[in-house]
Legacy VTK file of the C-alpha trace (Angstrom):
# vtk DataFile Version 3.0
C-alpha trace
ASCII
DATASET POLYDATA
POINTS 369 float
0.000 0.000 0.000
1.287 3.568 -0.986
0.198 6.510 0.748
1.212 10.191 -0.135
3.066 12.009 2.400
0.983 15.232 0.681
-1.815 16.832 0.221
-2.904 18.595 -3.401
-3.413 21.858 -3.602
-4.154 24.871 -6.104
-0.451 25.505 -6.812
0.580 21.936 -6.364
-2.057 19.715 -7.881
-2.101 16.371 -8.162
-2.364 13.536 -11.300
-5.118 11.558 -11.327
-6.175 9.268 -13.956
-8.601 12.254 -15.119
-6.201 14.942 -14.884
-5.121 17.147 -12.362
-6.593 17.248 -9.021
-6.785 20.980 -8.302
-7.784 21.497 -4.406
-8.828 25.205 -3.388
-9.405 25.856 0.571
-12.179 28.403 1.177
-10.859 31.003 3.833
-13.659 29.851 7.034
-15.021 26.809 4.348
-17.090 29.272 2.563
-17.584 31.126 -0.933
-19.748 33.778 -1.976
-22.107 33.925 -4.626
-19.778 35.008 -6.798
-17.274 32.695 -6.132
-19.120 29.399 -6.000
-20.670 29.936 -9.203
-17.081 31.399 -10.459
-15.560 28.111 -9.330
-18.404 26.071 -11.178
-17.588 27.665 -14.446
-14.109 27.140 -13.983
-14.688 23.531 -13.459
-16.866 22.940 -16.409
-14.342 25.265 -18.792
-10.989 23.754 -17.643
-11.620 20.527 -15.968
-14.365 17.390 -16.434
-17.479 19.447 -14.557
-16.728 17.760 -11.486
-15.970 19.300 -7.896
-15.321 16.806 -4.987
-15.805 17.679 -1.219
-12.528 16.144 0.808
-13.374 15.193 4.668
-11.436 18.194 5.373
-14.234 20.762 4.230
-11.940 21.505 0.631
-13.006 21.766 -2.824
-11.192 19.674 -5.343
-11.434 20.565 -9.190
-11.404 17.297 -11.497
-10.213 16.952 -15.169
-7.769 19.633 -15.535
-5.175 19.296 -18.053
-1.780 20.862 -17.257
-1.267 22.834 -19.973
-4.142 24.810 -18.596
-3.024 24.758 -14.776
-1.854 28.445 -15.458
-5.108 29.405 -16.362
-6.633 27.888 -13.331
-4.897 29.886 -11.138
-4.887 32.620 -12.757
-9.071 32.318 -12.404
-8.704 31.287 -8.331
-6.589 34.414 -8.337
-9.115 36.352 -9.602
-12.030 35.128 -7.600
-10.009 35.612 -4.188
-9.643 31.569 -3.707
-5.847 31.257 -3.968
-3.519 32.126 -1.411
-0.182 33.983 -2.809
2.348 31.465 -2.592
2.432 27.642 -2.341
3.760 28.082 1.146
1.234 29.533 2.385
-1.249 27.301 0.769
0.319 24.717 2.466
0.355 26.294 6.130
-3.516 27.217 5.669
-4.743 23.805 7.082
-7.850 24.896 8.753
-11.155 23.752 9.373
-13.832 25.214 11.010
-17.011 24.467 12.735
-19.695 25.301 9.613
-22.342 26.696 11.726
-20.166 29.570 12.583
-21.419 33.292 12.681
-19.897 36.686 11.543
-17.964 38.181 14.519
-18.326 35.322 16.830
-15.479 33.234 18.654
-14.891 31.379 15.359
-14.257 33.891 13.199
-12.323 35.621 15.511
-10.344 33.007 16.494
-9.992 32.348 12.717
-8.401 35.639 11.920
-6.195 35.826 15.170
-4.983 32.330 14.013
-4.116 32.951 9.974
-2.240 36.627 11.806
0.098 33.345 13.651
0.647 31.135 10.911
3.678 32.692 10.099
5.254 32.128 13.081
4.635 28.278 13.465
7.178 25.987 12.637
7.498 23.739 9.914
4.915 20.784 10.327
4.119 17.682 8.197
2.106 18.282 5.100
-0.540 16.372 6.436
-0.845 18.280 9.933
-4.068 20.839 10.120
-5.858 23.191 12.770
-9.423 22.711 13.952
-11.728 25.928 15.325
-14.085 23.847 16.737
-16.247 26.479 18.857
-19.434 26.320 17.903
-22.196 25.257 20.790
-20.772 21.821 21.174
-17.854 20.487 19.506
-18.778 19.524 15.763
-15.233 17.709 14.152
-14.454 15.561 16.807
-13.774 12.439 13.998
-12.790 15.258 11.285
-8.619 14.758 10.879
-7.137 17.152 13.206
-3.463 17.760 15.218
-4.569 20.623 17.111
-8.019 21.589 18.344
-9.941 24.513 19.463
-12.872 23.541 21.540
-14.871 24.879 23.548
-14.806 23.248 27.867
-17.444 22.409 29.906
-16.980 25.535 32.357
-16.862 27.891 29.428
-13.529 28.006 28.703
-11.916 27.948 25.761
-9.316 25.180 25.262
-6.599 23.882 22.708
-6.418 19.871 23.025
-4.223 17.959 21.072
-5.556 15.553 18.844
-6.445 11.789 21.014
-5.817 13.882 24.374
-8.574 13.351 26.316
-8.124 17.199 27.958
-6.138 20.412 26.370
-5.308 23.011 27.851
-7.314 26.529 29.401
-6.424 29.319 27.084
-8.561 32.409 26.237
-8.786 34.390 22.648
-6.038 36.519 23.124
-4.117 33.806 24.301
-5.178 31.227 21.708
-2.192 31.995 19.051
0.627 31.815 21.266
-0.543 28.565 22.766
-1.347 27.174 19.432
2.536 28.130 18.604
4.052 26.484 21.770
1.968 23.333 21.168
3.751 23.307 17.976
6.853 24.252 18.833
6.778 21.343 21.654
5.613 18.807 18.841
8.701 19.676 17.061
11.314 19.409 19.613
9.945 16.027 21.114
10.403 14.269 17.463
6.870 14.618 16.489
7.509 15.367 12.801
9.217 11.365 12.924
5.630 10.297 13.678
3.905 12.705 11.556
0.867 13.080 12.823
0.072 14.606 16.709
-2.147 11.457 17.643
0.759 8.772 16.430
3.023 10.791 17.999
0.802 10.721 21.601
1.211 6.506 21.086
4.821 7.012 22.522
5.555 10.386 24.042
3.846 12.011 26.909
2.464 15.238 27.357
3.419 18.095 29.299
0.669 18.264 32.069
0.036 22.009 31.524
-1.750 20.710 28.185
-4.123 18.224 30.101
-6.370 20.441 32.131
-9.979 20.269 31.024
-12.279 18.011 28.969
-13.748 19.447 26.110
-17.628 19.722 25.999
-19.213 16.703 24.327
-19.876 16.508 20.856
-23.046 17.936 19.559
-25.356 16.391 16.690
-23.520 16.791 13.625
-25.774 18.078 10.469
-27.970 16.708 8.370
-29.993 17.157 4.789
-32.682 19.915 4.889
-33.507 22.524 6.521
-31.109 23.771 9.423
-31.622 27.345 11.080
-30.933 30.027 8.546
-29.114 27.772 5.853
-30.558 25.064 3.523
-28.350 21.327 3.277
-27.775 18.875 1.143
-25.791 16.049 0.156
-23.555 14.796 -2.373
-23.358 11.387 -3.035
-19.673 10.031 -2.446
-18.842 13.723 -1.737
-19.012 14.490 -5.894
-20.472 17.173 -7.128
-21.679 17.675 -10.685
-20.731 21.269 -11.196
-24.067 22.162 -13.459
-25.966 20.765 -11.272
-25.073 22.927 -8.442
-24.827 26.093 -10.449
-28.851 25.085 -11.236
-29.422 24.850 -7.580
-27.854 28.320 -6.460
-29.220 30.373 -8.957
-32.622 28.626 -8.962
-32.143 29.265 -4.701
-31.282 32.313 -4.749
-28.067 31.512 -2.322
-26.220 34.485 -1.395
-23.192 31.862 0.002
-22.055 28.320 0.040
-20.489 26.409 3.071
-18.897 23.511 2.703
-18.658 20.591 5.312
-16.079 17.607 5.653
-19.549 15.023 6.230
-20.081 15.669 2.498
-22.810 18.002 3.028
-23.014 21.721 1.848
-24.514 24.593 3.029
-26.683 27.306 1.394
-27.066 30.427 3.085
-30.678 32.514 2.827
-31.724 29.813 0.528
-35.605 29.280 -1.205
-36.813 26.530 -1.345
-36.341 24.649 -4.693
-35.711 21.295 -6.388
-32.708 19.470 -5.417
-31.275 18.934 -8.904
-29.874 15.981 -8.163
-28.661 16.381 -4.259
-29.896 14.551 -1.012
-32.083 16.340 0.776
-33.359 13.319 2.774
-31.390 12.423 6.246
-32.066 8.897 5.870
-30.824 8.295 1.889
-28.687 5.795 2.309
-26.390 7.155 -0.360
-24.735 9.070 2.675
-23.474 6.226 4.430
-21.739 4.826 1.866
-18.330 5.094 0.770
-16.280 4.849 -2.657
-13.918 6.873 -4.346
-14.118 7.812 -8.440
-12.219 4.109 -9.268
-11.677 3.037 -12.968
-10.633 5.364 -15.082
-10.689 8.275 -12.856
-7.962 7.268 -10.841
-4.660 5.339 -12.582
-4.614 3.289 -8.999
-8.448 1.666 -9.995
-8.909 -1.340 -11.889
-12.798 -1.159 -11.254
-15.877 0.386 -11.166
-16.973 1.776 -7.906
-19.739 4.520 -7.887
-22.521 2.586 -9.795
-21.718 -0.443 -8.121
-21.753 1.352 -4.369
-25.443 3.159 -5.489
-26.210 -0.467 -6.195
-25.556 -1.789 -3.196
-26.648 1.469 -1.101
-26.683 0.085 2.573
-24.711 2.092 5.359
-21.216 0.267 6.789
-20.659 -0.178 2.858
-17.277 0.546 1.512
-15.775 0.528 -2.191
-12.661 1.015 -3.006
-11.188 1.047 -6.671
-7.335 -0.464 -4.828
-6.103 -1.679 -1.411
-5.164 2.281 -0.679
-8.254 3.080 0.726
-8.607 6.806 0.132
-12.586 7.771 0.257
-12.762 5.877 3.754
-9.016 5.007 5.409
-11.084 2.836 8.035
-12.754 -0.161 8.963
-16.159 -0.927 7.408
-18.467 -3.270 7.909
-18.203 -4.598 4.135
-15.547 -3.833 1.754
-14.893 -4.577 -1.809
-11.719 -3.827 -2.731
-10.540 -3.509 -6.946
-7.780 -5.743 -7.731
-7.232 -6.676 -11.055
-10.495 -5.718 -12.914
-12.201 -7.861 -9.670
-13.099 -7.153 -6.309
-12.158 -8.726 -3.009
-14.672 -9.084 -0.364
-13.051 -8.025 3.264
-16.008 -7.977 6.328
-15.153 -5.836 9.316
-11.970 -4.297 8.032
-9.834 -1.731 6.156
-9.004 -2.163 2.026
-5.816 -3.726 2.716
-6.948 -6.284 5.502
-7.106 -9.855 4.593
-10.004 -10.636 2.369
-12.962 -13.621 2.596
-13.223 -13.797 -0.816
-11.321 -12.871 -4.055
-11.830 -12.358 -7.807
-15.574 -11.584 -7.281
-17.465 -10.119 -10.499
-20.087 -7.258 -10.222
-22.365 -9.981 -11.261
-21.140 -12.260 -8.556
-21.930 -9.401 -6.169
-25.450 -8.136 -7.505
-26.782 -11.995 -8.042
-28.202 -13.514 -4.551
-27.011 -16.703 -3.858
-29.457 -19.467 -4.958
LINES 1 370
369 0 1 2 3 4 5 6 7 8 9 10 11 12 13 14 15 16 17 18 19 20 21 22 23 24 25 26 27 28 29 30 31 32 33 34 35 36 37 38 39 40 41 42 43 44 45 46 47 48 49 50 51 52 53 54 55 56 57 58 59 60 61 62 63 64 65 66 67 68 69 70 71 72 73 74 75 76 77 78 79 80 81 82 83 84 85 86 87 88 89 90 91 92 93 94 95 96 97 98 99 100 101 102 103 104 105 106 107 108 109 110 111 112 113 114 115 116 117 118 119 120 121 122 123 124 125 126 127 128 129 130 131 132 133 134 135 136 137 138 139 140 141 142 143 144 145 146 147 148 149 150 151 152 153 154 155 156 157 158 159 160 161 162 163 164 165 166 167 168 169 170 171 172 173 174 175 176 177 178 179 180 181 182 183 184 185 186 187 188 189 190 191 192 193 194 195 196 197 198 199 200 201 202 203 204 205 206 207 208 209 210 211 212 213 214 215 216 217 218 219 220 221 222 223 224 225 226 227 228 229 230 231 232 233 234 235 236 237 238 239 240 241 242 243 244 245 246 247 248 249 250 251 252 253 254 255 256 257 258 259 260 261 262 263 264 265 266 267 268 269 270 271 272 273 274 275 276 277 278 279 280 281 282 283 284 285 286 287 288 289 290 291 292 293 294 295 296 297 298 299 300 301 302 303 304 305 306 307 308 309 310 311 312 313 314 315 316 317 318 319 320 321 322 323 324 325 326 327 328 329 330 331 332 333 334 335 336 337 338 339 340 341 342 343 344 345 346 347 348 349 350 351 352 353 354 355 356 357 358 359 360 361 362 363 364 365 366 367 368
């Protein structure tokens, strides 16, 4: 099993077997108007029409050929969705709780924190920031190193990631402890381990950073109708990039938020038809996983998305190789692509050991007489 030691981005974009994989990172995980249905032109001029959602709350541009990468940029630049250099591309790993508000800890905390990237030290690609205070914590099981939650007796904390307690910290002080919990990462050998919780396998805390439990998580979101903002879902996190310029403009959306649960958010939406999107909590087509397969990605020797609406069942997992990507985790059923076939593996990741092999789609789709 191979696994990439980076993560795409708008500068540095990744091959797939469709073309470049062009990720863009929406300062606070939203766009305008303007710049969602910017970004949906863009996809349907320069790459294949498609836009995924990543379980970080990213956007990811399919299709786009590299002689037209330029351009691409060039476009981002112009709608205010690329950040001026690679670097700090890179450094702007943040997520943040979607149901923020304008001017409240969140976006505060937000700003204070972008004002401090500069100052961190150099982390893993992989290594990324969660504002995570909302109500209740929201991205408990989103990928995280450090985390901003709210405690129990109102304070604010910064926990690091499979810490059961962080430490007290306030706003003012929430960049400079964000820095030292960095800065302690990096002299302790954490960048060996790569990530904060493999790290926290074999090296201890300080005790200063285990003070108070963070407040229990709070229901995450769901399709339909959810305060002031309309959500849906997209199947397998992929978005058809017509379809959703159909559903803003027939909405009315002044703004788009996007979600790592593959969900999306419409603010001051009307009510309209889905065009295509889940708008009903209990679709199935939300519980299961599968990445693009054969012959989006080089890695896939099979078919996975009509097969996996096929099969729609939650605990379902299809993966077009043994890497894994749209769900690094157990499952409760797995068919994994190997050689134009799939492999059968119950209660366990893509590259566990398999009950079957060399199953057909018919083999799969046929009940057993």
């Amino acid at each position: 099993m191979t696994v990439k030691g980076w993560c795409p981005g708008a500068w540095r974009p990744m091959m797939s077997g469709d073309g470049l994989i062009v990720r863009i990172r929406p300062r606070l995980g939203r766009l305008t108007r303007e710049q969602a249905l910017g970004l949906c032109a863009l996809s349907q001029s320069q790459g294949n029409g498609i836009i995924d959602l990543t379980s970080r709350a990213n956007l990811q541009m399919r299709g786009v050929q590299e002689n037209r990468h330029e351009q691409v940029l060039s476009a981002l630049f112009d709608l205010g969705l690329l950040d001026a250099t690679a670097e700090d591309e890179a450094r702007r790993n943040i997520i943040v709780t979607p149901t923020w508000q304008d001017g409240d800890l969140t976006d505060c905390l937000h700003d204070a924190i972008l004002k401090a990237l500069p100052d961190m030290p150099v982390l893993p690609a992989k290594m990324g920031i969660a504002i995570d205070t909302g109500l209740a914590p929201l991205l408990s099981d989103t990928s995280a190193d450090f985390r901003f939650e709210r405690a129990a007796i109102g304070d604010i904390i910064l926990r690091a990631d499979s810490s059961a307690k962080g430490k007290r910290i306030t706003e003012d002080t929430a960049p400079a402890a964000l820095i030292e919990l960095a800065n302690w990462f990096v002299a302790s050998g954490g960048p060996t381990a790569r990530r904060m919780r493999k790290h926290l396998e074999a090296t201890t805390l300080p005790d200063a950073w285990s003070e108070q439990e963070p407040l229990s998580t709070g229901p995450r979101l769901f399709p339909g109708t959810n305060d002031a903002a309309h959500v849906y879902g997209a199947p397998f996190g992929s978005i058809d990039a017509s379809a959703l310029t159909s559903l803003i403009k027939d909405s009315n959306a002044t703004a788009l938020r996007v979600t790592p649960w593959r969900l999306f958010l419409l603010e001051s939406a009307q009510p309209c038809a889905p065009h295509g999107f889940v708008i009903d909590a209990d679709d199935p087509l939300l519980q299961v996983h599968a990445c693009p397969g054969a012959p989006a990605c080089a890695a896939a020797t099979v078919d996975t998305r009509s097969l996996a609406r096929a099969l729609a069942k939650p605990g379902l997992h299809v993966s077009g190789c043994a890497k894994g990507c749209a769900h690094p985790r157990s499952a409760v059923t797995t068919l994994v692509g190997r050689d134009g076939a799939y492999d059968l593996v119950e209660n366990g990741h893509p590259w566990d050991a398999h009950r079957q092999r060399g199953l057909t789609r018919d083999d799969i789709l046929t009940p057993a007489s």
